[in-house]
PLY file of the C-alpha trace (Angstrom):
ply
format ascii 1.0
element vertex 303
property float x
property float y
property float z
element edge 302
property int vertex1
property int vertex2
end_header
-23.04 -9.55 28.03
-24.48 -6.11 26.66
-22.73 -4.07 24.66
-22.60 -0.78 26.54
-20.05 2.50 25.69
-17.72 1.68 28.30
-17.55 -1.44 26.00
-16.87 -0.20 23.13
-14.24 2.38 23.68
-12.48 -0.55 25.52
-12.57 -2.61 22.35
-11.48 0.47 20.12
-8.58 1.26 22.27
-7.80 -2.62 22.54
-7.57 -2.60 18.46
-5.25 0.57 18.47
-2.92 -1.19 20.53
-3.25 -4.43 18.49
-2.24 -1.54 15.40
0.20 0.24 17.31
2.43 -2.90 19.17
2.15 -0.73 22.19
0.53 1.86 24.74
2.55 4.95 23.60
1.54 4.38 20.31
-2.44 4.06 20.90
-2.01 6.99 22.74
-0.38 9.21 20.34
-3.20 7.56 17.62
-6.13 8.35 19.95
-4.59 11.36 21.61
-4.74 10.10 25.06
-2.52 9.99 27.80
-0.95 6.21 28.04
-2.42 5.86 31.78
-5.55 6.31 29.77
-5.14 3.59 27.39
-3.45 1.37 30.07
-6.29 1.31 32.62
-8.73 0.63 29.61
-6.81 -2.66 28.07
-7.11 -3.69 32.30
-10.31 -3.04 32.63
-10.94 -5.18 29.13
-9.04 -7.99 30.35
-10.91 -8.03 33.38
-14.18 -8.37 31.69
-12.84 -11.04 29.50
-11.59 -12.86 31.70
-8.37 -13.81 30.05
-4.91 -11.35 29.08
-5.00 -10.04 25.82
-1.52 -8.85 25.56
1.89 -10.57 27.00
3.87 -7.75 28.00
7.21 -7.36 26.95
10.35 -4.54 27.67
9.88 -3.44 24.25
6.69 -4.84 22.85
3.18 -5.77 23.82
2.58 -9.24 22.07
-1.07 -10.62 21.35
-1.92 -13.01 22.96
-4.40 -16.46 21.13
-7.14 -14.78 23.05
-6.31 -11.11 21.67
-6.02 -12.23 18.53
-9.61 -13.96 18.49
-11.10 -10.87 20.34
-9.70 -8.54 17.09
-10.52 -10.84 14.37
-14.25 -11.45 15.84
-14.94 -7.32 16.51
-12.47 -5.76 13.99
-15.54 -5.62 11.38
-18.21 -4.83 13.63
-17.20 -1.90 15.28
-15.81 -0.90 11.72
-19.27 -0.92 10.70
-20.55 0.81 13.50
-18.46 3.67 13.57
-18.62 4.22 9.45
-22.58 4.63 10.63
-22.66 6.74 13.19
-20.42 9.22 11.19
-22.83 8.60 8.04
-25.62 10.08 10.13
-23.36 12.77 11.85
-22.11 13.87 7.80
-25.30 15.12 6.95
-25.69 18.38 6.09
-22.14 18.79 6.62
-18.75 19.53 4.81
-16.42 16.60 4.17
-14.13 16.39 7.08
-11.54 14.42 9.32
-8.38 11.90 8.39
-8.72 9.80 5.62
-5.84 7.03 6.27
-4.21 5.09 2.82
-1.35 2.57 2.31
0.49 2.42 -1.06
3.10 1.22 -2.73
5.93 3.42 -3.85
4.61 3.03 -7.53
1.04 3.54 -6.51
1.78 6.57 -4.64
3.82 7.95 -7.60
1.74 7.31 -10.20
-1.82 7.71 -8.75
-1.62 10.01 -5.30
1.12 12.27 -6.22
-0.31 14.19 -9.30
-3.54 14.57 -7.19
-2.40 15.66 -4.09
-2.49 18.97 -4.55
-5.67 19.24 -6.38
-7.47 17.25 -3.81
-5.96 18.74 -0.69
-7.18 22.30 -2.09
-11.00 20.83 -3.18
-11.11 19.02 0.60
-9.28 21.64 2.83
-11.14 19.69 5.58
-9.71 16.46 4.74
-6.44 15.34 6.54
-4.71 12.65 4.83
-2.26 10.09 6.38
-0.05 8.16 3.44
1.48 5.30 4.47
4.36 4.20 1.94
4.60 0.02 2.06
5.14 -2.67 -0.67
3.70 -5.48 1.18
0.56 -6.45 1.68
-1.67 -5.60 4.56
-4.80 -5.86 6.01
-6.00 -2.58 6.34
-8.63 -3.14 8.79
-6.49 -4.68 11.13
-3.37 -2.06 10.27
-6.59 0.90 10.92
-6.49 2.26 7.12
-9.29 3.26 5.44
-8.25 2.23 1.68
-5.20 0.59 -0.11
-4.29 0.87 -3.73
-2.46 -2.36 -4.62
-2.65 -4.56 -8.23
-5.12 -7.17 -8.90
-9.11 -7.49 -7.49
-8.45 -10.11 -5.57
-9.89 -9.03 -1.88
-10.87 -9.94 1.14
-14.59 -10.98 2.44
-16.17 -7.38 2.99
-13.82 -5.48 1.18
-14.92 -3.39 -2.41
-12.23 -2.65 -5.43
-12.45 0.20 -7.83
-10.03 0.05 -10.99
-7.75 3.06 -11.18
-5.63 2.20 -13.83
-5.81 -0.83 -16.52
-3.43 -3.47 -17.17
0.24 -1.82 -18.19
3.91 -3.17 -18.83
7.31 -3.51 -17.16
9.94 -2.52 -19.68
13.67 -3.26 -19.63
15.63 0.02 -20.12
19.30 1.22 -20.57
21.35 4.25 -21.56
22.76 5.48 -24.04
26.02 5.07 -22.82
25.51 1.69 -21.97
24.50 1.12 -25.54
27.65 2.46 -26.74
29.66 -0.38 -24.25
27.89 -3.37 -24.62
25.76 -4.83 -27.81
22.07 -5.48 -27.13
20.55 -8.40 -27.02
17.78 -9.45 -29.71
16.14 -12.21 -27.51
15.73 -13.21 -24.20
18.79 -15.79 -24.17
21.04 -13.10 -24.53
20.20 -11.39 -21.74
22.81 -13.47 -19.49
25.93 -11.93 -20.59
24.27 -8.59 -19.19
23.97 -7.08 -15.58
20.54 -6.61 -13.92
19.92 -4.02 -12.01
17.91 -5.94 -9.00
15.04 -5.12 -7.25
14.37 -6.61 -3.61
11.00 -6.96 -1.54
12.20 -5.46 1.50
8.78 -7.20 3.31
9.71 -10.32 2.03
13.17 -10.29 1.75
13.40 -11.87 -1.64
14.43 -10.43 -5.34
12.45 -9.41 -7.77
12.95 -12.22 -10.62
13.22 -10.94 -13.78
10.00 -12.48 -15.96
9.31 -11.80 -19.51
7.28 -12.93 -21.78
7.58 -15.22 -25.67
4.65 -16.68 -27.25
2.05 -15.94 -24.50
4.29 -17.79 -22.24
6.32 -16.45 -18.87
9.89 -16.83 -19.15
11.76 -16.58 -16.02
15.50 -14.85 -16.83
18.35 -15.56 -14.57
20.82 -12.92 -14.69
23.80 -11.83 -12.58
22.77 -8.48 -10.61
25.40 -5.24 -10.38
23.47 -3.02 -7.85
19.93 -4.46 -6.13
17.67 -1.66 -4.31
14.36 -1.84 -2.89
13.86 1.53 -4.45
12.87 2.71 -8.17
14.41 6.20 -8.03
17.77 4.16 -7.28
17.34 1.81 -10.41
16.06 4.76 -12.26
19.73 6.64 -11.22
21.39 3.03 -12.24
19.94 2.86 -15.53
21.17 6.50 -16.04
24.61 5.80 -15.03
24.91 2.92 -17.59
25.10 0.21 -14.46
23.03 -2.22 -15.71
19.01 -2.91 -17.50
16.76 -2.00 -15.32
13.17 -2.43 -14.91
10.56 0.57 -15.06
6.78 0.38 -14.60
5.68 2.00 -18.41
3.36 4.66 -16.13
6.35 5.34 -14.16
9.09 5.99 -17.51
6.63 8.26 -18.78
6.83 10.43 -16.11
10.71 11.17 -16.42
11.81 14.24 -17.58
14.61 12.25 -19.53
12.94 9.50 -20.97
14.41 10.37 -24.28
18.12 8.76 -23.22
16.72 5.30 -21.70
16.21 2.96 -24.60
14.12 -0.14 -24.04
15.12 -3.12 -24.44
13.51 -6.56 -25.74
10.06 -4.42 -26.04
8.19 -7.53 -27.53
9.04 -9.77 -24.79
7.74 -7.16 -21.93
5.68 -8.71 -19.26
1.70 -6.92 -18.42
0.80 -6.20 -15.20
-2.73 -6.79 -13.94
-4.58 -3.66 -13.27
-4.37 -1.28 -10.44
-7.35 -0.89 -7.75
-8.21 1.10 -4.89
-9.56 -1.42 -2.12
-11.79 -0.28 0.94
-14.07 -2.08 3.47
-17.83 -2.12 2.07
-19.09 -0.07 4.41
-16.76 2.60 4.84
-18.58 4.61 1.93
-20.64 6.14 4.26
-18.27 8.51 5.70
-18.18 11.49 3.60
-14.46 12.11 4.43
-13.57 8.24 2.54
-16.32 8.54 -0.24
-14.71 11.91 -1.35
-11.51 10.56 -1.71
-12.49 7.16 -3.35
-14.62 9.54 -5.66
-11.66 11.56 -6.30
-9.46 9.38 -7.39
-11.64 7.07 -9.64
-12.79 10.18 -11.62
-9.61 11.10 -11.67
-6.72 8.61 -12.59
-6.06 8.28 -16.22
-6.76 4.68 -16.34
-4.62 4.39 -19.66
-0.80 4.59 -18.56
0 1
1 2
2 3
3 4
4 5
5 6
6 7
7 8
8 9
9 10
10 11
11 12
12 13
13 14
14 15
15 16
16 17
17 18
18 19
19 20
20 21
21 22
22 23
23 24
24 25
25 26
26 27
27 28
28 29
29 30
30 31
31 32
32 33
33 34
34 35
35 36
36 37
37 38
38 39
39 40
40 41
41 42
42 43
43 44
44 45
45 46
46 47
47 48
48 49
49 50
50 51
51 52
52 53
53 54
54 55
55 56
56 57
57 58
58 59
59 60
60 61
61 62
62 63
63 64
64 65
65 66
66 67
67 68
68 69
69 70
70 71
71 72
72 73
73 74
74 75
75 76
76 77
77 78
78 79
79 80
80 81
81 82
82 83
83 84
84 85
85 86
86 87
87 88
88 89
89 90
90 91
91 92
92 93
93 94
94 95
95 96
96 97
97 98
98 99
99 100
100 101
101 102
102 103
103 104
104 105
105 106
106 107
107 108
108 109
109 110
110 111
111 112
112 113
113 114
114 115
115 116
116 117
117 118
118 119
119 120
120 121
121 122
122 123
123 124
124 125
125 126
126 127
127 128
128 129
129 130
130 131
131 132
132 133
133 134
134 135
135 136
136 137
137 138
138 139
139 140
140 141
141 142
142 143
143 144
144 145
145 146
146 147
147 148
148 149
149 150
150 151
151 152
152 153
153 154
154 155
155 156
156 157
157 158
158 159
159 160
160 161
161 162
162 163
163 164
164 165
165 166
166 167
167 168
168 169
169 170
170 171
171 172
172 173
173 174
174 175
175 176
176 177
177 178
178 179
179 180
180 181
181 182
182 183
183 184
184 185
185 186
186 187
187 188
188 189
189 190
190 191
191 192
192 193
193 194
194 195
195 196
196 197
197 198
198 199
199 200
200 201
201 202
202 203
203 204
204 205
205 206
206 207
207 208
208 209
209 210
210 211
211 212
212 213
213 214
214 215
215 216
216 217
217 218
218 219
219 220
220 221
221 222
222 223
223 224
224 225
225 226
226 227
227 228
228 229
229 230
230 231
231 232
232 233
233 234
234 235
235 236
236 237
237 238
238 239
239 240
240 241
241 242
242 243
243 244
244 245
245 246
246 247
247 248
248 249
249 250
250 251
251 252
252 253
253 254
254 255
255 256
256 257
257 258
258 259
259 260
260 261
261 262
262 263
263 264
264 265
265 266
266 267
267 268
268 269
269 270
270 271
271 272
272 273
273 274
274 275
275 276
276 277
277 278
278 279
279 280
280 281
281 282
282 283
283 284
284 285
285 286
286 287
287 288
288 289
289 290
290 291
291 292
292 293
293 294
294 295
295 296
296 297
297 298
298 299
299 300
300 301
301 302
């Protein structure tokens, strides 16, 4: 069957609505009426052959046949559209949406003191943040990058370190100090509340893992307050609540580090390094490269 453009913008609306769960939302991405998008996905599943949705009253759900159809075209028209905009960039001012997903931490720690700066160098450049802690796969989800830990990537995808390996300290206040006696080693960590930290995307806690003689030690301690958020544990360890864990990048951006103490600072577990991940070929947009450029030049890479 040849590819022709009718084709094509069938298969790009197809994998908005894939993104999106639904036809509002491809619309609002694509800024088309939903008619629009609806008589596109029919005129797809006519040429297949087959549905590519089941339609729901709140949801569109792919079908076995959808999800082959985005796994087997997701890349290619990827590709094909980084291209075309390659050759359209030339000559020509940085421009258009540059889509990211981040962590909390990455966000805070890498995006947020550059924001400004870059926003001001790139007044062309629109940026859409996504904040998530779980992982994703951006081509399917429609981002353009991801910052997450760790170089471990998908087939086709390209990782740039931001930031090299750092630790996860244990911290309290100084009123807590004054309450409770601090432990010296790891075993005395169980008379002691935790302040928790759950995965919302996986609905699990945090465990608490340090480290003694090169080996990962896995502490089991009774939790006082558990968030999903690090400004909340942050306001915990403040309030005397509990230890609490803080990435080291992320304590030495508080304006009151001086009052949270660490705690057990030899047994501290390291962290892998952080990387900003993109598909190969996405380079060759102007809009992506300057960002990607930014941001590697940019990042202290020592915490």
């Amino acid at each position: 069957m040849p590819m022709d453009n009718a084709l094509y913008g069938q298969l790009t609306v197809f994998q908005e609505i894939a993104a999106e769960g639904s036809i509002a939302g491809a619309a609002r991405r694509l800024e088309l009426g939903s008619p629009a998008i609806s008589k596109s996905l029919k005129a797809l599943e006519e040429t297949m052959g087959v549905p590519l949705f089941n339609r729901t009253t709140r949801r569109l759900e792919i079908t076995e046949a959808g999800q082959m159809l985005l796994n087997r075209t997701s890349d290619a028209l990827q590709s094909l559209r980084f291209a075309v905009e390659s050759v359209q960039d030339l000559g020509q001012t940085p421009s258009g949406t540059v889509r990211i997903t981040v962590a909390r931490f990455a966000y805070l720690t890498v995006l947020k003191p550059l924001l400004g700066r870059f926003c001001k160098a790139y007044p062309d450049i629109s940026l859409e943040i996504s904040l998530y802690d779980g992982t994703i796969d951006i081509l399917e989800q429609g981002f353009d990058m991801g910052i997450r830990f760790g170089d471990r990537l998908e087939e086709g995808m390209v990782a740039r370190r931001l930031m090299d390996p750092f630790r996860e300290g244990l911290y309290v206040s100084e009123a807590y100090v004054r309450c409770h006696d601090l432990p010296d080693d790891p075993a005395g960590l169980s008379s002691h509340k935790l302040i928790g930290y759950r995965f919302i995307t996986a609905n699990r806690i945090l465990p608490l893992i340090l480290e003694r003689d090169g080996e990962e030690l896995t502490i089991d301690m009774p939790s006082r307050l558990v968030t999903n958020d690090t400004e909340v544990i942050t306001d915990a360890i403040r309030e005397g609540l509990g230890i609490g864990r803080l990435f080291e990048p992320l304590y030495d951006r508080l304006p009151d580090r001086d009052t949270l103490l660490p705690v057990l600072e030899p047994h501290w577990r390291t962290y892998p390094p952080v990387y900003l991940y993109f598909p190969q070929n996405s380079q060759r947009a102007k809009r992506i490269r300057a960002l990607i450029d930014y941001l590697v030049e940019n990042t202290p890479r020592k915490p």
